[in-house]
C-alpha positions in Angstrom: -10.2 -55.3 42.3 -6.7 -56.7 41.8 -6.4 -58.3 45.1 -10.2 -59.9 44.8 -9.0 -61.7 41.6 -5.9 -63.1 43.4 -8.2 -64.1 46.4 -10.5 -66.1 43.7 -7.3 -67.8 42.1 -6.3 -68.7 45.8 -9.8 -70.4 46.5 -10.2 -71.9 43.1 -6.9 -73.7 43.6 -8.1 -74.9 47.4 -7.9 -78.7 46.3 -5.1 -78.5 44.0 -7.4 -78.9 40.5 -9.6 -76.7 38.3 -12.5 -76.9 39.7 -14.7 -73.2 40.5 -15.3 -73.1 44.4 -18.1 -71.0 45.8 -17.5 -69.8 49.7 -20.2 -67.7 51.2 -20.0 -66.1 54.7 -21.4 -63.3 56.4 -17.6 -61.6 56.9 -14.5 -61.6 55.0 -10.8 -60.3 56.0 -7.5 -61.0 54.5 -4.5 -60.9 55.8 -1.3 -60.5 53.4 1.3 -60.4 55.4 -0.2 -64.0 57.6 -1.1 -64.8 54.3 -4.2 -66.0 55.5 -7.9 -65.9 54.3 -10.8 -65.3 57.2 -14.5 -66.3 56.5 -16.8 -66.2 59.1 -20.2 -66.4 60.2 -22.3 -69.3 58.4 -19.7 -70.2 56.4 -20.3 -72.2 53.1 -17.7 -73.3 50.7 -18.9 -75.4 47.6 -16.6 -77.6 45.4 -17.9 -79.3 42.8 -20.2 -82.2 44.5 -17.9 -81.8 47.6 -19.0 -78.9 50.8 -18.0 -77.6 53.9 -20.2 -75.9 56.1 -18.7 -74.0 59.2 -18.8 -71.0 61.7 -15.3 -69.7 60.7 -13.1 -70.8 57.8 -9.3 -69.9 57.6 -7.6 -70.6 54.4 -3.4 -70.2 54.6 -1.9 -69.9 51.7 1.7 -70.0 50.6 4.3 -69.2 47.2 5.7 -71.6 45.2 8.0 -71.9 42.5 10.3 -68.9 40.8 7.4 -67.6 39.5 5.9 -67.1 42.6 2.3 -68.9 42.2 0.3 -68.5 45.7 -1.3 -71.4 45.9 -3.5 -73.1 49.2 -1.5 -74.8 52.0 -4.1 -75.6 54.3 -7.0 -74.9 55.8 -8.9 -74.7 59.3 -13.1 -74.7 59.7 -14.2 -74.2 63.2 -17.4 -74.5 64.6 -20.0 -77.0 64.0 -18.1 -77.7 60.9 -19.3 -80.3 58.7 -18.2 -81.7 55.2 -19.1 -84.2 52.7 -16.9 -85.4 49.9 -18.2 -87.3 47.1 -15.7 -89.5 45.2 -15.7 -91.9 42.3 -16.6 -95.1 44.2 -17.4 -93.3 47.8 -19.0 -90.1 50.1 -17.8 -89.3 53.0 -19.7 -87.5 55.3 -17.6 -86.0 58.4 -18.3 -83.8 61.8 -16.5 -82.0 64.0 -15.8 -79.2 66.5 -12.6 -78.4 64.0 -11.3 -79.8 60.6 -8.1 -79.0 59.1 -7.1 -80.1 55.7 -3.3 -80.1 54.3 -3.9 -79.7 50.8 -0.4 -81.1 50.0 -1.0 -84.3 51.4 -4.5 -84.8 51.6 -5.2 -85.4 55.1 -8.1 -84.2 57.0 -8.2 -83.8 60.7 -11.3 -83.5 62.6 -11.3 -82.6 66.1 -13.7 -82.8 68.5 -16.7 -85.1 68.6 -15.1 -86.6 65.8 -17.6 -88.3 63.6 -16.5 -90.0 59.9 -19.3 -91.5 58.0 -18.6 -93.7 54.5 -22.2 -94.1 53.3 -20.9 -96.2 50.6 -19.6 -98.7 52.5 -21.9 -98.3 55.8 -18.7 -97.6 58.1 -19.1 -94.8 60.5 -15.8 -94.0 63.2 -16.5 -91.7 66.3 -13.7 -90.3 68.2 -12.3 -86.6 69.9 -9.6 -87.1 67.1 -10.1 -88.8 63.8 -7.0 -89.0 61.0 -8.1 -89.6 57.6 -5.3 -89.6 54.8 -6.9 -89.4 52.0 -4.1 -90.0 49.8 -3.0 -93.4 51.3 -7.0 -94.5 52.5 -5.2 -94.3 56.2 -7.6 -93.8 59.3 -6.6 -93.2 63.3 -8.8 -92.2 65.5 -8.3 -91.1 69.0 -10.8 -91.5 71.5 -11.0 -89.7 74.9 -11.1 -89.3 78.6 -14.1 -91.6 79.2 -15.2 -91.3 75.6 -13.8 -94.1 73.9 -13.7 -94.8 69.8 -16.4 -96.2 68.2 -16.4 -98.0 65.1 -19.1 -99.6 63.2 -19.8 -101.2 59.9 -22.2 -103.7 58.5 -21.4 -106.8 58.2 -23.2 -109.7 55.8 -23.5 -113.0 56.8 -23.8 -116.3 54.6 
């Protein structure tokens, strides 16, 4: 029972604020000494109005501070992974073979038939390798062998 509660304190501090964070899969390991977290098999994680949907969800975790806190470092989906973030004035919707996420600095990577969609503000990027910084609003994309980036938006005339 004691280690489930510090598994639930890890994944409710997953994006660094109080918010309670559902993840259902059909398998579950931990690993202290990796400290690493393993979902797998129709993953689901729920945040607030923000989810993830994957085949296989890592979550690494690491300590902090002289009281030792563990809080989330990063994490990896894998497999037809999918997300969409809702945010004050935007959602995001994203796609990919692979997504990390580096908690610290808010940067999502999404790897592999790369797709980035703000419905918002009707821009959609397509690449093998898409950067998005969510801290700074920063965005590279990669494109690749024959597969070049796409970017489109909508644009209003006068």
């Amino acid at each position: 029972m004691k280690y489930f509660i510090v598994i639930f304190i890890l994944i409710s501090s997953l994006y660094g604020d109080e918010t309670d964070v559902d993840i259902k899969a059909n398998n579950f390991t931990a690993d202290k000494s990796k400290n690493s977290i393993i979902f797998s098999g129709k993953v689901s994680m729920i945040k607030g109005e923000d989810t993830l949907y994957s085949d296989k969800l890592i979550v690494y975790t690491k300590t902090v501070g002289n009281a030792n806190k563990t809080v989330i470092q990063n994490y990896i989906a894998d497999g037809h992974v999918s997300i969409k973030l809702k945010r004050p004035t935007t959602v995001m919707i994203g796609k990919g073979d692979k997504i990390t996420y580096d908690v610290d600095n808010q940067v999502y990577v999404i790897t592999g038939n790369g797709y980035l969609e703000d419905v918002t503000g009707e821009k959609i990027i397509k690449g093998e390798k898409i950067y998005y910084d969510e801290k700074n609003q920063n965005t590279n994309i990669d494109g690749g062998k024959n597969k070049p980036v796409q970017f489109k938006l909508k644009i209003e005339s006068k």
